[in-house]
C-alpha positions as CSV (number, residue, x, y, z in Angstrom):
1,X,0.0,0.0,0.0
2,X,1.2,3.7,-1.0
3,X,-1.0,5.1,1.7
4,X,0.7,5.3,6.1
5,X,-1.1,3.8,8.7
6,X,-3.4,5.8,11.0
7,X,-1.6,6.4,13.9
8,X,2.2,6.3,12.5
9,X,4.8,7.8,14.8
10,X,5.1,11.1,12.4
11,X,1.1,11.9,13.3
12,X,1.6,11.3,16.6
13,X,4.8,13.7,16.9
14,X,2.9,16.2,14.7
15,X,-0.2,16.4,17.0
16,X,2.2,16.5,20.2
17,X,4.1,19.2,18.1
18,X,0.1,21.2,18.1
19,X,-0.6,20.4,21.7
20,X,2.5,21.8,22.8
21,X,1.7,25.6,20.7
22,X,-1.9,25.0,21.3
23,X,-0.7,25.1,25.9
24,X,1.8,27.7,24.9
25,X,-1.2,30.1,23.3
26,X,-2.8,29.3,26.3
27,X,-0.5,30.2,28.8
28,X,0.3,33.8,27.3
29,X,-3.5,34.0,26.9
30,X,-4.8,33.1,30.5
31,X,-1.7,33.5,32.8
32,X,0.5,31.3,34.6
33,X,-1.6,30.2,37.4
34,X,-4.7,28.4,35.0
35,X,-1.7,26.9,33.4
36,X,0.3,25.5,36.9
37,X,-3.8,24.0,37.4
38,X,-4.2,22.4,34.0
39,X,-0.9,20.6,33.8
40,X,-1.6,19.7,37.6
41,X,-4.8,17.7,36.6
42,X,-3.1,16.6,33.9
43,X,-0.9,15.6,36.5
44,X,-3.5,13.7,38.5
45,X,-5.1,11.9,35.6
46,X,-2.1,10.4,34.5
47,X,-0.9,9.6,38.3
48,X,-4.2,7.8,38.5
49,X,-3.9,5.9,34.8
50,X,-0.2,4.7,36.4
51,X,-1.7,3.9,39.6
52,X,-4.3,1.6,38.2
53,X,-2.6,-0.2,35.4
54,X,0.1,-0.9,38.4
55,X,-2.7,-2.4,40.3
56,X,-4.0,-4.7,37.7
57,X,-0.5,-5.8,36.1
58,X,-0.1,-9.5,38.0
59,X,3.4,-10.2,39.0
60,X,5.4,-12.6,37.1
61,X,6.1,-14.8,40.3
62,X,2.6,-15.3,40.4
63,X,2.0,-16.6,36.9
64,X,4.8,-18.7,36.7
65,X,4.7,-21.4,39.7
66,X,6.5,-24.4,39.2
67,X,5.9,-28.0,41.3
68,X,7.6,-30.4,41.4
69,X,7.7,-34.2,42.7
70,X,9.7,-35.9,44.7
71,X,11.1,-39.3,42.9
């Protein structure tokens, strides 16, 4: 195919690359204390993704128990 995937690692650094102007329009529009409380519950959000995904990940001692006989 001719045509890139959705979702191909230029898009995604291109977006980031318009997320980053779009904050930075924002914080010479609005001041620096609505910014310091965005990025701060962006902060959260993404503490609480981690915090989760830590808590659902099984450890690897866990899934791999080995018995054995005696002969």
């Amino acid at each position: 195919m001719s045509c890139r995937q959705y979702g191909s690692k230029p898009t995604i650094a291109f977006w980031m690359l318009i997320a980053i102007g779009d904050s930075a329009m924002l914080l010479a529009a609005a001041g620096p204390a609505v910014m310091i409380s965005i990025l701060a519950a962006l902060a959260l959000v993404a503490g609480g993704f981690v915090a989760a995904r830590a808590l659902t990940r099984r450890s690897v001692s866990a899934t791999r128990t080995v018995v054995r006989r005696r002969a």
